[in-house]
N, C-alpha and C positions, 0 to 999 in steps of 0.2 A: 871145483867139482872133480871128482875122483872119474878114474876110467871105466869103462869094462874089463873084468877079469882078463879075455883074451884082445886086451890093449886098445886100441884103436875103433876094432868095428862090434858091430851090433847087429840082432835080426831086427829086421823091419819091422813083423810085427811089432815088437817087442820097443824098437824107437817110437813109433806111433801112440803105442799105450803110455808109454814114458812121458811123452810131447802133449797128451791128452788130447788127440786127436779123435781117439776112439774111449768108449769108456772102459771097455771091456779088453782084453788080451786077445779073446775067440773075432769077437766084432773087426778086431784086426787082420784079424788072420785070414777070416773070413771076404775080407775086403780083399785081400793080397791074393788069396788064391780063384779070387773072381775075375783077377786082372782088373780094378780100379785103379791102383795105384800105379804110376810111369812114374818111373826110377832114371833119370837123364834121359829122357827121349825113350825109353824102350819100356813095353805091358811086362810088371812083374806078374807072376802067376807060380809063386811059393813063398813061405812065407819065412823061409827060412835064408833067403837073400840078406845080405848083408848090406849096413850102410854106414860109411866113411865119413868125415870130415870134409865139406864140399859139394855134397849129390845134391841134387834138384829131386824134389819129388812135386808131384802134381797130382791133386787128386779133387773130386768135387765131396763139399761138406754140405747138406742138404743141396739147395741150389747154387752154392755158389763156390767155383773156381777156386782153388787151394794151389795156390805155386810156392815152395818152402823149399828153404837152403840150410842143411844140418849143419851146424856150426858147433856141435859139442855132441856124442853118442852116449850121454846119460848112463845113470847107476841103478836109477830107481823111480817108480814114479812118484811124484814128492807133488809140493802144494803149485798150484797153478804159477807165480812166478818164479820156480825152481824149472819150470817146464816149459814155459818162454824164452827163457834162458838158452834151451836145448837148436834153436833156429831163428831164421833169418825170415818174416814176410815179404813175400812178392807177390802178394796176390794182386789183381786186377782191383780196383776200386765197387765196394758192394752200389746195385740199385737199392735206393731206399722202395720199400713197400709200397708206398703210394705212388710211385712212379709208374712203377709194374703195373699198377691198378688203375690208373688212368690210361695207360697206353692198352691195356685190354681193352676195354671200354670205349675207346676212339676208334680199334681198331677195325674195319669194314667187315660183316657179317657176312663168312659164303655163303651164298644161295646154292643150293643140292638141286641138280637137274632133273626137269619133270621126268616121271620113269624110270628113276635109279634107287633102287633100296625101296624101303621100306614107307609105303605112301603116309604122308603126316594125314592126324587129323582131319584136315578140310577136303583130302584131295577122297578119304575115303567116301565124306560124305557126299561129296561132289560124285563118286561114281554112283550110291546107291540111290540119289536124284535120277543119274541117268538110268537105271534098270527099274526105279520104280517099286526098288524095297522098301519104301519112307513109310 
């Protein structure tokens, strides 16, 4: 795999859209300068940062954790195993679906204390018993 014109490094953006992390060039950029992306431990917020042979980046892809180690600063963005090529995964291991979905579902419902917010249903009807609007 050929280098980048100016050798070694890369903009972020621009490795991301490469790496097909993002679909788009803007969606990248967009992300970078939101500060999503940490570039070794530190919130980038340009998207013109450069990255090297080595960097850790970290970023969440829908819900889940994205830890990736650049191991090649790509040419182009080319077909999906040209672009796996470009890093190294570390991500955390994914929860399957239905994991997430039973542990919601087990999980204990809070109860909202009488008198706070906005009274549910029963509690309004329960007052207009007591004043007799029924």
């Amino acid at each position: 795999m050929k280098l980048d014109q100016t050798g070694n490094k890369v903009r972020i953006d621009k490795w991301l859209w490469y790496a097909r992390f993002y679909k788009t060039r803007s969606l990248a950029s967009k992300a970078c300068q939101s500060g999503h992306i940490v570039l070794n431990g530190q919130s980038v917020s340009k998207a013109s940062v450069t990255v090297v042979v080595g960097d850790r980046l970290q970023f969440f892809q829908g819900p889940h954790l994205r830890v990736i180690e650049v191991v090649a600063p790509g040419e182009r963005r080319g077909p999906a195993p040209e672009a796996q090529q470009l890093y190294v995964d570390h991500s955390p291991p994914r929860v399957a679906k239905k994991e997430v979905a039973a542990d919601i579902r087990t999980a204990p419902i809070a109860e909202r204390e009488a008198g706070s917010g906005r009274p549910t249903k029963a509690e309004r009807r329960a007052t207009d018993r007591l004043r007799g609007d029924e």
